[in-house]
Structures are given as structure tokens and as C-alpha cells.
Backbone as CSV, one residue per row, in Angstrom:
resi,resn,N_x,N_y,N_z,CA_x,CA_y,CA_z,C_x,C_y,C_z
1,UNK,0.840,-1.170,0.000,0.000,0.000,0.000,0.889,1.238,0.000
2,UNK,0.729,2.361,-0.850,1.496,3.742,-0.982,0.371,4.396,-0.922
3,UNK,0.561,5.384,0.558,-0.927,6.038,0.109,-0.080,7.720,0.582
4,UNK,-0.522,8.926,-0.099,0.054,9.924,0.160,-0.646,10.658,0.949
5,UNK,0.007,11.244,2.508,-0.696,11.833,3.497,-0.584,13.446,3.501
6,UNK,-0.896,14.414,3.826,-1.281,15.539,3.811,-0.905,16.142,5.066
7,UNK,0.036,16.924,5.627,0.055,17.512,6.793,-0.477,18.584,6.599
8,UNK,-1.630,18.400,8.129,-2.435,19.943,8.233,-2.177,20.652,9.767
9,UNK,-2.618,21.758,9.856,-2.795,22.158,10.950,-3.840,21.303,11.656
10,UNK,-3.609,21.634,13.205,-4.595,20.846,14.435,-3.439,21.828,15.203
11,UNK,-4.152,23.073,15.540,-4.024,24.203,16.678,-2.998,24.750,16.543
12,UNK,-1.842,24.542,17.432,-0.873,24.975,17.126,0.406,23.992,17.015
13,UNK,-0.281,22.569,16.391,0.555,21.426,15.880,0.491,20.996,14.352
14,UNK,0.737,20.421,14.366,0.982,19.621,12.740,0.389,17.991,13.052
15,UNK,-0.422,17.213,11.911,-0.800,16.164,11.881,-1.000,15.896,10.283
16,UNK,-1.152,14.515,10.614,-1.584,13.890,9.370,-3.514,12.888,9.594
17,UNK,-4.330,13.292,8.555,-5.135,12.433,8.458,-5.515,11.322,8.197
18,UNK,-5.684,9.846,8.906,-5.463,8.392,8.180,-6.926,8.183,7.354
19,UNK,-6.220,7.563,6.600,-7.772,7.573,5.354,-8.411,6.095,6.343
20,UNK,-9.773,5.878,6.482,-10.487,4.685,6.954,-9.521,3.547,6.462
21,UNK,-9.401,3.082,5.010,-8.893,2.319,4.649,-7.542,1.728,5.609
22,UNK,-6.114,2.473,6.024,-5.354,2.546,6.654,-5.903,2.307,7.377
23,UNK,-6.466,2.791,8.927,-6.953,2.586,9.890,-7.560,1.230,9.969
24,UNK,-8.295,0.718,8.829,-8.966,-0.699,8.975,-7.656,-1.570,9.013
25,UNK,-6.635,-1.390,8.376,-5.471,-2.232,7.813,-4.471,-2.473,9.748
26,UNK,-4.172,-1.172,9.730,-3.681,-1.089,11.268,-4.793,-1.309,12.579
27,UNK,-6.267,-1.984,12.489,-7.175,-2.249,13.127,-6.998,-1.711,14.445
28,UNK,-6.924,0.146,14.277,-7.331,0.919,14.822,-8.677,1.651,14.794
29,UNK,-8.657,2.664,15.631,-9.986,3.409,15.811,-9.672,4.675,16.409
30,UNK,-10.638,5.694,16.430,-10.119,7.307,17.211,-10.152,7.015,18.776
31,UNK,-8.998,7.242,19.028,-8.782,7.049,20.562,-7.448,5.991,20.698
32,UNK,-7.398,5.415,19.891,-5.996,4.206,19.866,-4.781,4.940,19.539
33,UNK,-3.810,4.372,20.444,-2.141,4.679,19.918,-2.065,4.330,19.378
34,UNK,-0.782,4.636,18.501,0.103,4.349,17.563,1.377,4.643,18.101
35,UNK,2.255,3.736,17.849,3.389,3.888,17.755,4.577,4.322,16.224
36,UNK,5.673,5.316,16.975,6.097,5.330,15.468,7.625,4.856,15.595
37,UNK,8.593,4.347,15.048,10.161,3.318,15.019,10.925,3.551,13.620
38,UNK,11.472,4.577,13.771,12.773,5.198,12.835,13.153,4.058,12.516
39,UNK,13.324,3.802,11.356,14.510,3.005,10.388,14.977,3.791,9.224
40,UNK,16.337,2.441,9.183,17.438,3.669,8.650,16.867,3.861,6.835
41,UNK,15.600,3.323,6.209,15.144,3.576,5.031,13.573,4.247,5.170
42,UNK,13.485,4.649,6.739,11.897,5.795,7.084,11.321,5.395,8.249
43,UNK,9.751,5.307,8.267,9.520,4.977,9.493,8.554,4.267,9.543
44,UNK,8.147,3.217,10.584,7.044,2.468,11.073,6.152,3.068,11.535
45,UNK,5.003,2.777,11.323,3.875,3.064,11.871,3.216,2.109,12.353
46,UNK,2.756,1.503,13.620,2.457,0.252,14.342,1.342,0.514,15.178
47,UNK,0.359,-0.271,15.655,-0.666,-0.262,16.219,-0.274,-0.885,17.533
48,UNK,1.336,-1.523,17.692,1.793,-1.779,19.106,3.139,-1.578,19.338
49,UNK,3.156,-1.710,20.614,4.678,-0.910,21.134,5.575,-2.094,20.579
50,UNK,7.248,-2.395,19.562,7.506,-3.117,19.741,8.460,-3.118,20.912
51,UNK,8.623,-2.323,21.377,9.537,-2.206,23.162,8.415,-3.656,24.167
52,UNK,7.763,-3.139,24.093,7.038,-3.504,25.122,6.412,-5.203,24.832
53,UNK,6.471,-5.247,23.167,6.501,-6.999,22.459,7.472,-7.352,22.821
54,UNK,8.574,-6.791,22.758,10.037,-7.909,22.966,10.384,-7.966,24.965
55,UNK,9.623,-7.262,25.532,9.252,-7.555,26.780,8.494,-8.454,27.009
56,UNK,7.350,-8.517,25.845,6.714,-9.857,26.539,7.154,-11.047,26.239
57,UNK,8.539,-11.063,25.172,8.495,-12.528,25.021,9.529,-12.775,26.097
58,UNK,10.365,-11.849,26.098,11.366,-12.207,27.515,10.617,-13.053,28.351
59,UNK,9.571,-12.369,28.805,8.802,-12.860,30.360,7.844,-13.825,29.911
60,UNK,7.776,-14.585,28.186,6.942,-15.447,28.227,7.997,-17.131,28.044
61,UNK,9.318,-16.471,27.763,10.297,-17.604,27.607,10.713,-17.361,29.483
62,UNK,10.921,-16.528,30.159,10.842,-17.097,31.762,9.497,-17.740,32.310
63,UNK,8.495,-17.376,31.964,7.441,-18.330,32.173,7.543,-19.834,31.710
64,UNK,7.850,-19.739,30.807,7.890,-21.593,30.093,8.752,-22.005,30.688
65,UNK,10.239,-21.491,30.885,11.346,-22.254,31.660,11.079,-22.153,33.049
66,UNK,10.482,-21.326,33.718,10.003,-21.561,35.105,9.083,-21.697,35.574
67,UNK,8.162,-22.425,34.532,6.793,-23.039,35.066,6.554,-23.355,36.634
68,UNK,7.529,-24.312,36.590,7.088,-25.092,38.087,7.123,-24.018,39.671
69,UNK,8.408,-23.637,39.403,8.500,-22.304,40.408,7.108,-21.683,40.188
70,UNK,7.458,-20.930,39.185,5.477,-20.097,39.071,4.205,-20.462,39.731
71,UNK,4.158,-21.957,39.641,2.950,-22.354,40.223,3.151,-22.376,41.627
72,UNK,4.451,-23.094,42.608,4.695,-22.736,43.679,4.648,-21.890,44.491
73,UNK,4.761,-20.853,43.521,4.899,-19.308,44.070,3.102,-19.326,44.366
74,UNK,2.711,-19.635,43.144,1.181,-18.905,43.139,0.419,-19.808,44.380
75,UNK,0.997,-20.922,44.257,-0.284,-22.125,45.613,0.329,-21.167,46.732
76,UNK,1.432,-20.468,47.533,1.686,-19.971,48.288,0.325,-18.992,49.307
């Protein structure tokens, strides 16, 4: 998808308008973040943090390897 965006005023900022189409694609809505992630050929536009994805797999590969502890902890 190449779609060309338009910066307008919004007060005394700058924005861009997402056409529906986009928005359906990034299965957002008005009120949802976005995240945005510089690369060295432009930028991402993401509907989730990837900081905060590569946090969860950390803590979902310590969950699998420390199952048993986990549950110990939790019958406590």
C-alpha cells in the first residue's frame, strides 16, 4: 500500500489524516495509539509498542522455563 498523506494544521501542531482504509489495515480506531520506530530507510507506523513486544516474550520464555516455580509461588 502507498498512500500519500497531507500535513495539516490541528491548533498549534501539525498532523496527518489516516484515510479509513489505513486505519482498517492497522485495526485501529479514534482514541488508539500508535506507535512510530525510525529506520534507517523511514519509518514504522504500528498499532503496538515493539519495546514492550520484545518484553513480553522475555517474560513469556521465563514463564515456560520456570513453570514449576510459578505455580509454587502462586499455591503460596
Amino acid at each position: 500500500m502507498n498512500t500519500k498523506l497531507k500535513i495539516t494544521s490541528i491548533g498549534n501542531s501539525a498532523g496527518v489524516v489516516l484515510p479509513r482504509e489505513l486505519l482498517a489495515r492497522l485495526r485501529v480506531e479514534k482514541g488508539d495509539t500508535l506507535y512510530v520506530t525510525e529506520l534507517p530507510d523511514g519509518i514504522k507506523l504500528a498499532a503496538f509498542d515493539p519495546e514492550f513486544a520484545a518484553r513480553m516474550e522475555v517474560a513469556e520464555g521465563i514463564m515456560r522455563e520456570d513453570r514449576d516455580v510459578l505455580r509454587r509461588l502462586a499455591a503460596s
